[in-house]
C-alpha positions in Angstrom: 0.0 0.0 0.0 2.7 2.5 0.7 4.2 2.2 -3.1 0.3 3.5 -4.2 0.7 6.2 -1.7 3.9 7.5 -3.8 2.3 6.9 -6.9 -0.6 8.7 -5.9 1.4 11.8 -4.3 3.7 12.1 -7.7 0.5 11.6 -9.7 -1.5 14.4 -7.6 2.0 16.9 -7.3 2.4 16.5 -11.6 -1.4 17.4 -11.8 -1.0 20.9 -9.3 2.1 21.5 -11.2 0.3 21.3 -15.2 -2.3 23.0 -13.3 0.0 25.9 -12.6 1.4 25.7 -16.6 -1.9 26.0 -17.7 -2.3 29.1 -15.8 1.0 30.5 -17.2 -0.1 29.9 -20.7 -3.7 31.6 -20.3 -1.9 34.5 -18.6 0.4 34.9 -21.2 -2.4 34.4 -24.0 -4.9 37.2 -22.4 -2.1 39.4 -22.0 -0.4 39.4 -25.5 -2.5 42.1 -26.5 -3.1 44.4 -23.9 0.5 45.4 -22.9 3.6 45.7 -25.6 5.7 45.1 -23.2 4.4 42.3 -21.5 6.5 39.2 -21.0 5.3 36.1 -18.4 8.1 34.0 -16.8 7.9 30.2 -17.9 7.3 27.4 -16.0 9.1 24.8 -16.1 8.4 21.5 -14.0 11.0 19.2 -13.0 10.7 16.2 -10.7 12.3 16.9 -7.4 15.6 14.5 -6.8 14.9 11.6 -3.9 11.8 12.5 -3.3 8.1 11.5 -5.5 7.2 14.9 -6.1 7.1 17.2 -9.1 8.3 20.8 -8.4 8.0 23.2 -10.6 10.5 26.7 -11.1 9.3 30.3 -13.0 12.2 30.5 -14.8 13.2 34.1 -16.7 10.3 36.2 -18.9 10.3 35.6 -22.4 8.5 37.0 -25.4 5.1 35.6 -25.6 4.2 33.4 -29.0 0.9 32.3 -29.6 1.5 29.0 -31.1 4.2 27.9 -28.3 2.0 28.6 -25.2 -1.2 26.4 -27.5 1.6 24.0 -27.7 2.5 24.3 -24.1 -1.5 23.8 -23.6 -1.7 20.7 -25.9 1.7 19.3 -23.8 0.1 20.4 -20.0 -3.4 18.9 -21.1 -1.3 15.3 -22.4 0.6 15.4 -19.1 -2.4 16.2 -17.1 -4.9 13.0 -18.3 -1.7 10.8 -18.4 -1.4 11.4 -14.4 -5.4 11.0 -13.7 -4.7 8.0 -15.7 -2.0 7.1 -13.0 -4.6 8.1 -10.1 -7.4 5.6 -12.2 -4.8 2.6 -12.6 -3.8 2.8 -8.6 -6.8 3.1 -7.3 -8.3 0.3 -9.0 -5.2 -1.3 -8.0 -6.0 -0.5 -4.6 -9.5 -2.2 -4.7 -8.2 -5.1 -6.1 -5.4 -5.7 -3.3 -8.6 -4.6 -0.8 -10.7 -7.4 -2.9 -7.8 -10.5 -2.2 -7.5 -9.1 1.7 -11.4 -9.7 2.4 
Protein backbone atom coordinates (compact mmCIF):
# COMPACT_ATOMS: atom_id res chain seq x y z
CA UNK A 1 0.00 0.00 0.00
CA UNK A 2 2.75 2.45 0.71
CA UNK A 3 4.22 2.19 -3.14
CA UNK A 4 0.34 3.54 -4.21
CA UNK A 5 0.65 6.17 -1.69
CA UNK A 6 3.88 7.47 -3.75
CA UNK A 7 2.33 6.89 -6.93
CA UNK A 8 -0.55 8.65 -5.93
CA UNK A 9 1.39 11.78 -4.28
CA UNK A 10 3.69 12.13 -7.67
CA UNK A 11 0.53 11.64 -9.68
CA UNK A 12 -1.49 14.37 -7.65
CA UNK A 13 1.98 16.91 -7.28
CA UNK A 14 2.40 16.47 -11.61
CA UNK A 15 -1.39 17.44 -11.81
CA UNK A 16 -0.97 20.92 -9.31
CA UNK A 17 2.14 21.53 -11.20
CA UNK A 18 0.30 21.25 -15.24
CA UNK A 19 -2.31 22.97 -13.30
CA UNK A 20 0.03 25.88 -12.57
CA UNK A 21 1.44 25.72 -16.60
CA UNK A 22 -1.92 26.04 -17.71
CA UNK A 23 -2.29 29.07 -15.82
CA UNK A 24 1.03 30.52 -17.24
CA UNK A 25 -0.09 29.92 -20.68
CA UNK A 26 -3.66 31.64 -20.27
CA UNK A 27 -1.88 34.53 -18.58
CA UNK A 28 0.43 34.92 -21.21
CA UNK A 29 -2.42 34.37 -23.99
CA UNK A 30 -4.90 37.23 -22.45
CA UNK A 31 -2.09 39.40 -22.02
CA UNK A 32 -0.42 39.43 -25.49
CA UNK A 33 -2.50 42.07 -26.48
CA UNK A 34 -3.06 44.39 -23.90
CA UNK A 35 0.54 45.35 -22.88
CA UNK A 36 3.58 45.72 -25.59
CA UNK A 37 5.72 45.07 -23.24
CA UNK A 38 4.38 42.28 -21.54
CA UNK A 39 6.48 39.25 -20.96
CA UNK A 40 5.34 36.10 -18.39
CA UNK A 41 8.06 34.05 -16.79
CA UNK A 42 7.88 30.20 -17.88
CA UNK A 43 7.27 27.41 -16.02
CA UNK A 44 9.13 24.80 -16.09
CA UNK A 45 8.43 21.49 -14.04
CA UNK A 46 10.98 19.16 -12.97
CA UNK A 47 10.73 16.24 -10.74
CA UNK A 48 12.26 16.86 -7.38
CA UNK A 49 15.58 14.48 -6.84
CA UNK A 50 14.94 11.60 -3.93
CA UNK A 51 11.82 12.52 -3.33
CA UNK A 52 8.10 11.52 -5.51
CA UNK A 53 7.17 14.86 -6.05
CA UNK A 54 7.13 17.20 -9.06
CA UNK A 55 8.31 20.78 -8.35
CA UNK A 56 8.00 23.21 -10.61
CA UNK A 57 10.49 26.75 -11.11
CA UNK A 58 9.35 30.26 -13.05
CA UNK A 59 12.23 30.54 -14.85
CA UNK A 60 13.20 34.11 -16.69
CA UNK A 61 10.33 36.15 -18.91
CA UNK A 62 10.30 35.61 -22.42
CA UNK A 63 8.46 37.05 -25.42
CA UNK A 64 5.07 35.56 -25.60
CA UNK A 65 4.23 33.45 -29.03
CA UNK A 66 0.89 32.27 -29.60
CA UNK A 67 1.47 28.96 -31.07
CA UNK A 68 4.16 27.94 -28.31
CA UNK A 69 1.98 28.57 -25.23
CA UNK A 70 -1.22 26.42 -27.53
CA UNK A 71 1.57 24.01 -27.68
CA UNK A 72 2.46 24.34 -24.09
CA UNK A 73 -1.46 23.80 -23.58
CA UNK A 74 -1.65 20.73 -25.86
CA UNK A 75 1.67 19.30 -23.76
CA UNK A 76 0.07 20.36 -19.96
CA UNK A 77 -3.36 18.85 -21.13
CA UNK A 78 -1.34 15.33 -22.42
CA UNK A 79 0.60 15.43 -19.11
CA UNK A 80 -2.43 16.22 -17.08
CA UNK A 81 -4.86 13.05 -18.27
CA UNK A 82 -1.66 10.75 -18.42
CA UNK A 83 -1.40 11.37 -14.42
CA UNK A 84 -5.35 11.03 -13.73
CA UNK A 85 -4.73 8.02 -15.66
CA UNK A 86 -1.97 7.11 -12.96
CA UNK A 87 -4.61 8.15 -10.13
CA UNK A 88 -7.36 5.55 -12.19
CA UNK A 89 -4.81 2.62 -12.56
CA UNK A 90 -3.79 2.83 -8.61
CA UNK A 91 -6.84 3.11 -7.28
CA UNK A 92 -8.32 0.25 -9.03
CA UNK A 93 -5.24 -1.27 -7.99
CA UNK A 94 -5.97 -0.51 -4.60
CA UNK A 95 -9.45 -2.21 -4.72
CA UNK A 96 -8.22 -5.10 -6.07
CA UNK A 97 -5.44 -5.66 -3.30
CA UNK A 98 -8.56 -4.59 -0.79
CA UNK A 99 -10.67 -7.44 -2.94
CA UNK A 100 -7.81 -10.52 -2.24
CA UNK A 101 -7.54 -9.14 1.69
CA UNK A 102 -11.41 -9.67 2.42
Amino acid sequence: MMAINSVLSTAVSGLHKNAERVQDSANKIVNLNTRPTFNGATVNPSALSGNSAVDAQLIGADSTNLAREFTKLIEAKAAYRANLQVIQTADELAQLSRDILA
